[in-house]
N, C-alpha and C positions, 0 to 999 in steps of 0.2 A: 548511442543506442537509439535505436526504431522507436515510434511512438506504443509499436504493437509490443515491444518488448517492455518498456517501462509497463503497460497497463498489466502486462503478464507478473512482473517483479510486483507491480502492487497487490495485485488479487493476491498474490501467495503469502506477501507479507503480511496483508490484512488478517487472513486466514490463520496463519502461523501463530500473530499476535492476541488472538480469541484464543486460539487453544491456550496457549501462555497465561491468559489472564484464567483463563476456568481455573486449569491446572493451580494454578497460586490461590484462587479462590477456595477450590477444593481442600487444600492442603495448608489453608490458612497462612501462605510464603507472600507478602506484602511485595517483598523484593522481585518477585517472578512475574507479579498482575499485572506492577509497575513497567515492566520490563514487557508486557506484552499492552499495554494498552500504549505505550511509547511504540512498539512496532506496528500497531494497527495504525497509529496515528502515519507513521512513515508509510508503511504503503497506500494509505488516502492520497496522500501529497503524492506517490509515485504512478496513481492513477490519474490524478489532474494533469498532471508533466506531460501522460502520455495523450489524453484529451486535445493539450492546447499542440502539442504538436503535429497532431492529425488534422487539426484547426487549421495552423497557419499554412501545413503542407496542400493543402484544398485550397487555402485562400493564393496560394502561392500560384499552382497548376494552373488554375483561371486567369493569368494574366496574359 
C-alpha cells in the first residue's frame, strides 16, 4: 500500500474512531468508546506509516 493510501486509511479510521467514542459516550456503551478510541489510536499509527513512507520514498529518489 502507497504512502497516500495508508494516510487516507488513517484519516478515516481516526475519524470513524471519534464518532465511536461520542456515540459510546453518548449512550453511556464503555464497550463502544473503547472500541473507538482503540481505532483512533490505529489510524494515528496508519498516518505515521504513511509519513515515514513518503520520507524514505524522497530520501530514496535523491540518490
Amino acid at each position: 500500500m502507497g504512502s497516500t493510501a495508508d494516510k487516507i486509511k488513517g484519516n478515516t479510521n481516526e475519524a470513524v474512531g471519534k464518532i465511536k467514542q461520542g456515540v459510546g459516550e453518548a449512550t453511556d456503551n464503555p464497550r463502544l468508546k473503547g472500541e473507538g478510541q482503540g481505532q483512533e489510536i490505529k489510524g494515528k499509527g496508519q498516518q505515521v506509516k504513511g509519513e515515514v513512507k513518503n520520507t524514505v520514498k524522497k530520501g530514496v529518489d535523491k540518490l
